[in-house]
C-alpha positions in Angstrom: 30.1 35.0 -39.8 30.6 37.9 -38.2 29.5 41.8 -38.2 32.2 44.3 -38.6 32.6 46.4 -35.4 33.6 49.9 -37.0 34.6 50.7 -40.7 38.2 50.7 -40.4 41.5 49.0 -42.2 42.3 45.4 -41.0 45.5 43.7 -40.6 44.1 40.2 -40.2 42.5 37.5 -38.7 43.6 35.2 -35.6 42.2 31.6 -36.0 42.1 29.2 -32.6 43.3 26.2 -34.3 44.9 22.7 -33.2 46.3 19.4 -35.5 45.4 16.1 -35.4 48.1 13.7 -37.1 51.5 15.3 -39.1 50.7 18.0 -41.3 53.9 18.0 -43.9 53.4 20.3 -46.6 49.5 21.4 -45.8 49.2 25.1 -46.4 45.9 26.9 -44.9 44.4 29.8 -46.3 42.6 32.4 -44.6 40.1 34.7 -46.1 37.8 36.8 -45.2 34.2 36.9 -47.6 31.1 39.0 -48.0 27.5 37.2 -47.1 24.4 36.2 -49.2 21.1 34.9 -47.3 23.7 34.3 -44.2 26.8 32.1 -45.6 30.0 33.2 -47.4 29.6 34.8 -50.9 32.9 36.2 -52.3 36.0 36.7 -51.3 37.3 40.3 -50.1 40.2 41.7 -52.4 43.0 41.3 -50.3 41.8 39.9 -47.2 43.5 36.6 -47.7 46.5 34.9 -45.9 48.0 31.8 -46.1 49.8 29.6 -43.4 51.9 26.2 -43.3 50.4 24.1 -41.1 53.7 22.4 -40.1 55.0 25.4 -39.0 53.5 26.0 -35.3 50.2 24.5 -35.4 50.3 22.4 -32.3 48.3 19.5 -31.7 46.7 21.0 -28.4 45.8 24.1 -30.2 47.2 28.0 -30.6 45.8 31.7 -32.2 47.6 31.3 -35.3 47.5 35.0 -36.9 47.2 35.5 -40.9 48.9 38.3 -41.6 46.8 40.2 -45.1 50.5 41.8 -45.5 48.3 45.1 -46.4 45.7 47.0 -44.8 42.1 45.5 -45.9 38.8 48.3 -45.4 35.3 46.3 -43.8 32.6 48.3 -42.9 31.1 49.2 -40.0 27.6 47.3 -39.6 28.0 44.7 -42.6 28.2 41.2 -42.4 31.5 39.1 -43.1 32.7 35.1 -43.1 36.2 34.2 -42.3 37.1 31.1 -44.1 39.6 28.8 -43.8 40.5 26.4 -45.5 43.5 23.6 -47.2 45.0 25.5 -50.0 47.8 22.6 -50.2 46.4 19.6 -49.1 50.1 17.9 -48.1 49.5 15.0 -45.7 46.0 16.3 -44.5 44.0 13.4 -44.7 41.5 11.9 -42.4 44.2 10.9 -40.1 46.0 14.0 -40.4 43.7 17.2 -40.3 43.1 21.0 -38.4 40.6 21.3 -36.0 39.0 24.8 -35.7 38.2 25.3 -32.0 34.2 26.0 -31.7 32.1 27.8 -29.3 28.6 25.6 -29.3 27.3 28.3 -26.3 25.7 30.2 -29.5 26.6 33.4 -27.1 27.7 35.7 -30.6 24.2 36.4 -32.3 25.9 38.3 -34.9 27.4 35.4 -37.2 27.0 31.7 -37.0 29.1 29.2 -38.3 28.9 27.9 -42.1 30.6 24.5 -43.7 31.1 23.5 -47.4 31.9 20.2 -48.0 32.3 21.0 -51.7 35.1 23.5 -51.6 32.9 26.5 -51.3 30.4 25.9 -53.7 27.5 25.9 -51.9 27.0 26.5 -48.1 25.1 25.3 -45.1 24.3 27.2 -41.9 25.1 25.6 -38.6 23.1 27.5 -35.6 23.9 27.3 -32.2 27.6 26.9 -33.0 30.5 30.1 -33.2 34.2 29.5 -34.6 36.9 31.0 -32.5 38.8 33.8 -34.4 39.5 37.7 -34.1 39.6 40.0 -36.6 42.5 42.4 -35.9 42.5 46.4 -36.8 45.0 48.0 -38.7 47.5 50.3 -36.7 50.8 52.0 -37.5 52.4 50.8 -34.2 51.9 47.5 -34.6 54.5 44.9 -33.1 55.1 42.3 -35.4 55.1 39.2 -33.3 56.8 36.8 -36.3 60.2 35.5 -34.3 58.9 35.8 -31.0 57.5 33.3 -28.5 53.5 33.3 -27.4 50.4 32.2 -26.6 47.4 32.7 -24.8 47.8 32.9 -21.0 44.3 32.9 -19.7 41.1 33.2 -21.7 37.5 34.2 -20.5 34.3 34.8 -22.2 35.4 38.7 -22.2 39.0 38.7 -22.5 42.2 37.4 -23.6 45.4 38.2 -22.5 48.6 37.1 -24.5 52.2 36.5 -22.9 54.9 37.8 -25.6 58.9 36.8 -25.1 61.5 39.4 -27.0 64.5 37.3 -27.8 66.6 36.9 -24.8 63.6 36.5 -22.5 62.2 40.1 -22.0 59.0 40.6 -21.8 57.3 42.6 -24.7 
């Protein structure tokens, strides 16, 4: 969970997440979901993005962005849950999985992590324990990173910085 840091449009959510095992044909879905009594309730019309696993997902972990492909509004103030989840299983078996990388420092008061081992039916709330993910604003100069190569470069408890190749090896 999280709380929403202004009312504003958002483009979508960055997920810190690694494999375990060969992913073939596993598709993850990200959404984003209102909260009841602390844990996710429903999902957000439109704030949903899905990703094949395959693709870049490497086993010693990445920000893996899904893009909403349109603008979604959260308020400023109001609590949300980003959800991921298998939305084609594939290969992803107990051998063959995502890991979501987790924050157990229970630093963010303003969400804590939730699991369903149901598919979402019913919820339990984990405390002490964060998820690592950013929710990313809207903006009409935004630099579609799709084609290019890059990752994190150094994290810290306040900050990440990205290092983004153009084509060609320029620097973006």
């Amino acid at each position: 969970g999280f709380i929403a840091p202004s009312t504003t449009l958002y483009r979508g959510v960055g997920v810190f997440i690694g494999r375990t095992g060969t992913l073939t044909g596993t598709v993850l879905r990200c959404r984003v979901y209102t909260n009841s009594a602390g844990v996710p309730s429903s999902a957000v019309t439109g704030a949903s993005a899905t990703y094949a696993a395959d693709a870049l997902v490497t086993t010693s972990g990445q920000y893996i962005f899904f893009d909403f492909g349109a603008p979604v509004a959260l308020t400023s103030g109001t609590t949300y849950h980003v959800v991921l989840d298998i939305s084609t299983a594939g290969t992803a078996d107990a051998s063959n999985y995502i890991r979501w990388g987790e924050d157990g420092s229970g630093e963010y008061v303003d969400g804590a992590l939730s699991t369903s081992t149901n598919g979402g039916s019913t919820w339990a709330a984990v405390s002490g324990s964060d998820m690592a993910f950013q929710v990313v604003p809207y903006s009409d100069t935004w630099e579609d990173l799709f084609g290019h190569e890059w990752d994190v470069v150094n994290t810290s408890p306040t900050a990440h910085r990205i290092r983004v190749v153009r084509d060609g090896g320029q620097w973006l």
